[in-house]
C-alpha atoms as a printed R data frame, in Angstrom:
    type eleno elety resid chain resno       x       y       z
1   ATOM     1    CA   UNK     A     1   4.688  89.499  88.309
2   ATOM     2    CA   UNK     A     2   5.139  92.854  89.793
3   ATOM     3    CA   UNK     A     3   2.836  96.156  90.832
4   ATOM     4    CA   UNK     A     4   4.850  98.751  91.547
5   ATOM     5    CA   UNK     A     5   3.252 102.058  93.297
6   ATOM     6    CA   UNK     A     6   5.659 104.968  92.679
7   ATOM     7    CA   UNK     A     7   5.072 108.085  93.955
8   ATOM     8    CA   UNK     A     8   6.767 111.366  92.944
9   ATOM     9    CA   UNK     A     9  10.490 112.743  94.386
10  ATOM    10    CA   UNK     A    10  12.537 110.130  92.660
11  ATOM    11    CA   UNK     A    11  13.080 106.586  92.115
12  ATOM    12    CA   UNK     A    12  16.534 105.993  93.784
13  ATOM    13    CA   UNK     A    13  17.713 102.639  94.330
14  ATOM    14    CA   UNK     A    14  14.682 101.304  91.742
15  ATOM    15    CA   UNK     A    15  16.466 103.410  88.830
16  ATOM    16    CA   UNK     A    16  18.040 100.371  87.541
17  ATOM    17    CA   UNK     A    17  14.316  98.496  87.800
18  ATOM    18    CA   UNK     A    18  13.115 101.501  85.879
19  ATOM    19    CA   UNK     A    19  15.812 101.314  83.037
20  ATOM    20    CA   UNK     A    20  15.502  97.752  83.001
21  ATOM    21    CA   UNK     A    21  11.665  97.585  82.100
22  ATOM    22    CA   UNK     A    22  12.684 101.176  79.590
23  ATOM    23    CA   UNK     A    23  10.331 103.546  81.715
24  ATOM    24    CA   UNK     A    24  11.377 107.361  82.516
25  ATOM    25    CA   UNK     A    25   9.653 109.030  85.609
26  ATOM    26    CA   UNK     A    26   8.869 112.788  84.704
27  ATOM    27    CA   UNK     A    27   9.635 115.234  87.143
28  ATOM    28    CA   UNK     A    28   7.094 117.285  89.098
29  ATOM    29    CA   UNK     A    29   3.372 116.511  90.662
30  ATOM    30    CA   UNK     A    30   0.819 115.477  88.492
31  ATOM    31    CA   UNK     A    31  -1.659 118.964  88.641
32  ATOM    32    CA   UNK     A    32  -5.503 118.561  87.000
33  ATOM    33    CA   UNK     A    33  -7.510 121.659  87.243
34  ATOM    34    CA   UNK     A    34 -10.450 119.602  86.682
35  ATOM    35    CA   UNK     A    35 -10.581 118.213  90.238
36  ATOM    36    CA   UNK     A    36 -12.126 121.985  91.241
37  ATOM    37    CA   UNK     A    37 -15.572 120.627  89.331
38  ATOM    38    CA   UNK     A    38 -15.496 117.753  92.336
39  ATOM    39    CA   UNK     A    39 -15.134 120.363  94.769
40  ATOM    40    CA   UNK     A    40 -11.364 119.295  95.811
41  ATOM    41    CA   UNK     A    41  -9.258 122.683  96.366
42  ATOM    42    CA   UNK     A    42  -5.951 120.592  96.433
43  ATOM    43    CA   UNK     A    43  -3.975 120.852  92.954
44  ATOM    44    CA   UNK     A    44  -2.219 117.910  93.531
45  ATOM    45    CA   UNK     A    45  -4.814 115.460  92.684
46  ATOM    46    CA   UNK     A    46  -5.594 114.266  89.218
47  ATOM    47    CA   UNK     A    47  -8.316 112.201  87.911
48  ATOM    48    CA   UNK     A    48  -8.696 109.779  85.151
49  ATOM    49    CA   UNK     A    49 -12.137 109.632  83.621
50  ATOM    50    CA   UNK     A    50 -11.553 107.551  80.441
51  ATOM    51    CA   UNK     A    51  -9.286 104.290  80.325
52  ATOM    52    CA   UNK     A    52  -7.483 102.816  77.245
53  ATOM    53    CA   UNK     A    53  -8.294  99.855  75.794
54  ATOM    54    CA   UNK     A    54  -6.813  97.177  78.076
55  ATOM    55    CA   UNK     A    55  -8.129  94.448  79.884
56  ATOM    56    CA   UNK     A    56  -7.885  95.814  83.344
57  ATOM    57    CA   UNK     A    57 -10.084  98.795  82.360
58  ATOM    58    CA   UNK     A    58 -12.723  97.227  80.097
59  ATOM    59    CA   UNK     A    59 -16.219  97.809  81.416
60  ATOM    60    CA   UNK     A    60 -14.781 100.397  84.295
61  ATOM    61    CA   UNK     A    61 -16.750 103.454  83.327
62  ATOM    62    CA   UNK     A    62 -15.876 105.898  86.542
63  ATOM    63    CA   UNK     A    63 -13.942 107.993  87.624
64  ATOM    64    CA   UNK     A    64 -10.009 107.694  89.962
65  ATOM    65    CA   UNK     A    65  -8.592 109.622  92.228
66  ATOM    66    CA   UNK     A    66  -4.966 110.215  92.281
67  ATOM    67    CA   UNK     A    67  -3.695 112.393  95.091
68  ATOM    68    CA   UNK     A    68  -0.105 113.223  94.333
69  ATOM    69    CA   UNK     A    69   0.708 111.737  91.060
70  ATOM    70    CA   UNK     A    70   3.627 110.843  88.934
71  ATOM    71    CA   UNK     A    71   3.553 110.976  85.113
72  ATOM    72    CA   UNK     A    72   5.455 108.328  83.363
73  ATOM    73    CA   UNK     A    73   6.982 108.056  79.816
74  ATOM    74    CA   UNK     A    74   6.710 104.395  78.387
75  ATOM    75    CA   UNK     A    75   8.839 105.296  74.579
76  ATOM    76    CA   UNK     A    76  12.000 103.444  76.341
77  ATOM    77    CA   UNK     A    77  10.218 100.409  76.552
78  ATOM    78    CA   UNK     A    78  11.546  97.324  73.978
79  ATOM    79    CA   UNK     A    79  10.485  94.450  72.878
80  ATOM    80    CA   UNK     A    80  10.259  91.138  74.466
81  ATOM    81    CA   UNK     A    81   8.112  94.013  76.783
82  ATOM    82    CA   UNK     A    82   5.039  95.372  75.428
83  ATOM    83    CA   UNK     A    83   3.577  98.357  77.127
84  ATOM    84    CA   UNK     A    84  -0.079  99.643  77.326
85  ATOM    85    CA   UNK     A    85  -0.822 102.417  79.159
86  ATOM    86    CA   UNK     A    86  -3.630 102.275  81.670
87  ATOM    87    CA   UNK     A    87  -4.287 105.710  83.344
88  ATOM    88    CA   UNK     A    88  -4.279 108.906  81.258
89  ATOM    89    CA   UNK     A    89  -5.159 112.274  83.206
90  ATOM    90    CA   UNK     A    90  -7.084 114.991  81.714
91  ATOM    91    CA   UNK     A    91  -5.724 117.018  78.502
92  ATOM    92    CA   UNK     A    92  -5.798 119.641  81.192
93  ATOM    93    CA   UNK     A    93  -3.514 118.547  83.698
94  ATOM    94    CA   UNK     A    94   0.398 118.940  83.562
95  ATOM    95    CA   UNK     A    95   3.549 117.995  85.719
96  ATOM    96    CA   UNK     A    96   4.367 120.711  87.856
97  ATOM    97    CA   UNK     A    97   7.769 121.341  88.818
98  ATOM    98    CA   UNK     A    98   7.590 123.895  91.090
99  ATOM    99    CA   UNK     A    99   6.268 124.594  94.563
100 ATOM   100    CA   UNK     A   100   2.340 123.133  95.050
101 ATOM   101    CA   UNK     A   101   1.366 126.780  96.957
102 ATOM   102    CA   UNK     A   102  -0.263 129.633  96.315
103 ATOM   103    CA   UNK     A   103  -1.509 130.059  92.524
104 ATOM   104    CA   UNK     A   104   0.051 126.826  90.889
105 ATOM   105    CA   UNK     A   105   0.245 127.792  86.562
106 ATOM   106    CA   UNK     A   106   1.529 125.701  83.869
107 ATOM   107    CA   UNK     A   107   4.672 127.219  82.492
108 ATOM   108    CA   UNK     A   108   5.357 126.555  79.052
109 ATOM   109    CA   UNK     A   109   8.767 124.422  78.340
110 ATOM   110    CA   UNK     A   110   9.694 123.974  82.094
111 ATOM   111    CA   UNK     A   111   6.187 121.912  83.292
112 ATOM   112    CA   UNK     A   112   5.494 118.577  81.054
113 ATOM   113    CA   UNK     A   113   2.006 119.100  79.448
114 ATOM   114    CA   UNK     A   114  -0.955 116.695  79.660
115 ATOM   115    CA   UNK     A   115  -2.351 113.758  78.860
116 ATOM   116    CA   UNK     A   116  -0.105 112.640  80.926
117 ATOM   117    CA   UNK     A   117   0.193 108.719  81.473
118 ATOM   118    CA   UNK     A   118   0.297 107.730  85.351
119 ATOM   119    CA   UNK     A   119  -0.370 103.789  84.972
120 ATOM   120    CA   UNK     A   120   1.185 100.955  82.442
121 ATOM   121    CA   UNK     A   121   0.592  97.679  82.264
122 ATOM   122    CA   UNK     A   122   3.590  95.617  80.745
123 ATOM   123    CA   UNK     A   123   3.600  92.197  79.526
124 ATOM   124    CA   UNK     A   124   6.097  89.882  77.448
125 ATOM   125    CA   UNK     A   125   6.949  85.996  77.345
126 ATOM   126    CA   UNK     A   126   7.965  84.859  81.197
127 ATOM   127    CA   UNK     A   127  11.980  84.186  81.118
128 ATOM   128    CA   UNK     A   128  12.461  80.561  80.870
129 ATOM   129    CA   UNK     A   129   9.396  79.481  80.240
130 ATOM   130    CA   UNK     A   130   8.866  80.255  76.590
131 ATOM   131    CA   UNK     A   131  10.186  77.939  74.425
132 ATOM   132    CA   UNK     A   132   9.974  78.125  70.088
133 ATOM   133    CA   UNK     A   133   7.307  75.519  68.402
134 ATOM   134    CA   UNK     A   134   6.682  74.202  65.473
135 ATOM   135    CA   UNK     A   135   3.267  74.873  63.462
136 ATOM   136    CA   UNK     A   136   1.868  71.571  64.813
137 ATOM   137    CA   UNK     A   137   2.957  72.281  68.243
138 ATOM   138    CA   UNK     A   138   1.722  75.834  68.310
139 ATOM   139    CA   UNK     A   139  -2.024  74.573  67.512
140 ATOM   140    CA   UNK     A   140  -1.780  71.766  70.150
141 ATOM   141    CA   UNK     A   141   0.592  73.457  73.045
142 ATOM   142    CA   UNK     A   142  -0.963  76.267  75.251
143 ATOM   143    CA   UNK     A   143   0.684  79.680  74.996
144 ATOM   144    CA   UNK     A   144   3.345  80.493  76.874
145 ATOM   145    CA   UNK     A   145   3.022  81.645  80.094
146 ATOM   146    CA   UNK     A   146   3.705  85.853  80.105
147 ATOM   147    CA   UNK     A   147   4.954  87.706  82.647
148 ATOM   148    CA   UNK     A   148   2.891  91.111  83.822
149 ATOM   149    CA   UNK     A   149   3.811  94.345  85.681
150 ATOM   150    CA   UNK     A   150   1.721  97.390  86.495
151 ATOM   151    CA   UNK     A   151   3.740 100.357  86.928
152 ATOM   152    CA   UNK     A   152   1.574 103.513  88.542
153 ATOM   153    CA   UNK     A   153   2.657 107.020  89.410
154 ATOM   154    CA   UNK     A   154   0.659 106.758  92.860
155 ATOM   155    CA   UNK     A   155   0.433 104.561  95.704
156 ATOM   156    CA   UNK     A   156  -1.658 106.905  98.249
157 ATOM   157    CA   UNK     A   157  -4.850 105.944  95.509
158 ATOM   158    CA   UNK     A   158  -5.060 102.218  97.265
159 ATOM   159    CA   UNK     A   159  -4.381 103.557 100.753
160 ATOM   160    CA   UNK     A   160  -7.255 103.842 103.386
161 ATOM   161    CA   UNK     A   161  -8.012 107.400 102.729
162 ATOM   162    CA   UNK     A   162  -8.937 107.783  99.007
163 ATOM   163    CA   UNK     A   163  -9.640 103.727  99.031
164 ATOM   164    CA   UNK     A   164 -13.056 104.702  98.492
165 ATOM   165    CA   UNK     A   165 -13.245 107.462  95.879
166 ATOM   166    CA   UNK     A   166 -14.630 106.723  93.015
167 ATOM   167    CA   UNK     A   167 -13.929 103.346  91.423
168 ATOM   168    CA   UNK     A   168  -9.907 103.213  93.330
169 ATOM   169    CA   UNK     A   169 -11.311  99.770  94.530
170 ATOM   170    CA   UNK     A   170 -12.418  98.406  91.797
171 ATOM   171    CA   UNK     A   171  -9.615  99.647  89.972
172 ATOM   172    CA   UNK     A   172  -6.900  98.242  92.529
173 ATOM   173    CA   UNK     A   173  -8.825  94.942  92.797
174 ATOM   174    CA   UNK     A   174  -8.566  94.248  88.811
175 ATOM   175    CA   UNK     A   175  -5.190  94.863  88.680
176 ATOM   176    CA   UNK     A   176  -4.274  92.296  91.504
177 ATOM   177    CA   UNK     A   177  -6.602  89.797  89.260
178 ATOM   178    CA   UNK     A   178  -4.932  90.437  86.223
179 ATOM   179    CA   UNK     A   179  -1.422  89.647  87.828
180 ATOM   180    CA   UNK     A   180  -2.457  87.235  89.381
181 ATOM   181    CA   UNK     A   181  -3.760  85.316  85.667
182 ATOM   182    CA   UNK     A   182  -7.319  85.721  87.096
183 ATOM   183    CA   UNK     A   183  -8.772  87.406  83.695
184 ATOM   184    CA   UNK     A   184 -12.316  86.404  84.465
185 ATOM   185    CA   UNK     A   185 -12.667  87.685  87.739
186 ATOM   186    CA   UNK     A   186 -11.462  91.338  86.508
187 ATOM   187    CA   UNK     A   187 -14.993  92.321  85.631
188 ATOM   188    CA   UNK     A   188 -16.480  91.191  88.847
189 ATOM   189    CA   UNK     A   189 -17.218  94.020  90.998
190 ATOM   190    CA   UNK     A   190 -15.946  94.341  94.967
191 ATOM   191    CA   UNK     A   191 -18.756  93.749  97.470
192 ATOM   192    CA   UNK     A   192 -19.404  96.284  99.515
193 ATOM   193    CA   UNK     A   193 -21.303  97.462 102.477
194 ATOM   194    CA   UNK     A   194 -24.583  99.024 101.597
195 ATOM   195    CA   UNK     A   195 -24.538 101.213 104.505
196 ATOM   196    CA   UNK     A   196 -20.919 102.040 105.940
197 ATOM   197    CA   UNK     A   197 -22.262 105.363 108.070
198 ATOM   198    CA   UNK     A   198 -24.697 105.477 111.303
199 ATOM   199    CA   UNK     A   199 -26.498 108.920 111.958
200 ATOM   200    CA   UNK     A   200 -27.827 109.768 115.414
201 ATOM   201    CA   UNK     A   201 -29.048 112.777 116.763
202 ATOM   202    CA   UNK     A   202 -27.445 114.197 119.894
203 ATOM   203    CA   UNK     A   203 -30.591 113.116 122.255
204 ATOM   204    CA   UNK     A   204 -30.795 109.812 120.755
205 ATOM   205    CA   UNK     A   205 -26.836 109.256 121.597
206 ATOM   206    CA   UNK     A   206 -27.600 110.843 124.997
207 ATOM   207    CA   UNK     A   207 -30.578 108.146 125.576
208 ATOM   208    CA   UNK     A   208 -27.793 105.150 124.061
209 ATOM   209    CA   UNK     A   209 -24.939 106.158 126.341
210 ATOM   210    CA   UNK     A   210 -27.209 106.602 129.432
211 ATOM   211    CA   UNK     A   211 -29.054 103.067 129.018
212 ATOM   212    CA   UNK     A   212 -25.705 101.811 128.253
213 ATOM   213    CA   UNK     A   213 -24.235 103.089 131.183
214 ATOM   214    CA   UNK     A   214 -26.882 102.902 133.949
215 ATOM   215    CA   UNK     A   215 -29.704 101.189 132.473
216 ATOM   216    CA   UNK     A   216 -28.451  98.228 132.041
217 ATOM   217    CA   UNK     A   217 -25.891  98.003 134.808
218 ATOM   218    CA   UNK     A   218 -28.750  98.840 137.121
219 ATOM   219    CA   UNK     A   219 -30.961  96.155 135.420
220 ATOM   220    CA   UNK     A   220 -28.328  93.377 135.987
221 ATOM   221    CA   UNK     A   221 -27.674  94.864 139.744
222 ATOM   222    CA   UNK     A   222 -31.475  94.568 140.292
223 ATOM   223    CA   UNK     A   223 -32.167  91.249 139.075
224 ATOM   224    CA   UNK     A   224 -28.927  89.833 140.862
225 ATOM   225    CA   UNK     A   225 -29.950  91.374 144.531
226 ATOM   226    CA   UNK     A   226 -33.257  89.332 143.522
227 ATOM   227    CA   UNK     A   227 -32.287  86.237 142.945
228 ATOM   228    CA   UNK     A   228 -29.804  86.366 145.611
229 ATOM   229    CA   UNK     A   229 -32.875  87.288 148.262
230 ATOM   230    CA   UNK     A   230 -34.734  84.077 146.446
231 ATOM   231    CA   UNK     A   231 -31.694  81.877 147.339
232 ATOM   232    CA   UNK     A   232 -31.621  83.341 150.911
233 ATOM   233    CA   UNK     A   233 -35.260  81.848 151.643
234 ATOM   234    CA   UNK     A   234 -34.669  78.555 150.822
């Protein structure tokens, strides 16, 4: 099983993965105009606010973040693989081909228009392992085992930065389950922290540092010139 993170600029030496599983990387950045509503100035970020019907996405009702985006085009793909695309950007968005600066337009019939598919999830019979049955066997005999890939557009969506915007977590974590054959753990939500930040005011880090720094020290000072005088008595 494989997840592979692509990112835009280019597949060289995975072309011949590419042609293999029948996927075509458009060129360009993935643009979405409708990442100005969540305040981000940056047109190189797309978002994906519906999913397809897949098991990865069922149940995952926000939104992903997608900084730097490649589209992909999944008609190549053939059977023994069977494709289902995963993230689909806004009708909005497009692949831009030109320069991301200064006022970044769609231009008709040299830019790739949205929906624009960034994620698939592949599947088909693991090589070796699935073997023809007869109608008796079929009903008694497991399925055969498949094999799974999840191709995305994006790999900076997972990385420390933009880990935690939106549902990116959840989302990465389901796709790790479902390659890894764990189907009922998809729908089980990451723990987090319930309260990642501390706030202080400037006097109340003032008061911390100095009790830190020579409250206590002078504390342990005192009490070992006191015990020492103790000891000296005796």
């Amino acid at each position: 099983n494989l997840l592979w993170l692509a990112e835009p600029g280019g597949l060289h030496p995975l072309d011949p993965l590419a042609a293999q599983l029948g996927l075509t990387f458009y060129p360009g950045t993935v643009v979405d105009p409708t990442t100005q509503l969540l305040g981000i100035s940056n047109p190189a970020f797309a978002i994906v606010a519906q999913y397809p019907q897949h098991t990865v996405t069922q149940g995952l009702r926000s939104v992903t973040l997608f900084p730097f985006a490649a589209a992909l085009d999944t008609e190549g793909v053939k059977a023994p693989w069977q494709a289902t695309p995963l993230l689909q950007t806004m009708a909005r968005s497009w692949a831009e081909t030109g320069p991301l600066q200064g006022e970044v337009r769609y231009d008709k019939g040299k830019d790739v228009a949205g929906p624009l598919t960034i994620g698939v999830a592949l599947q088909r019979p693991r090589p070796g392992d699935a073997k023809a049955k007869s109608g008796a066997d079929q009903k008694t005999q497991p399925p055969a085992p498949q094999q799974r890939v999840i191709v995305v557009g994006d790999g900076d969506f997972l990385s420390n930065t933009y880990l935690g915007n939106g549902a990116n977590l959840e989302l990465g974590e389901r796709m790790i389950n479902w390659l890894a054959n764990d189907d009922t753990l998809i729908r089980i939500p990451p723990k987090v922290a319930v309260d990642t930040k501390l706030s202080l005011s400037p006097a109340a880090g003032y008061l911390i540092g100095f009790g830190f720094l020579f409250v206590l020290p002078g504390a342990l000072v005192g009490a070992g010139i006191v015990i020492w005088l103790k000891r000296r008595k005796r």
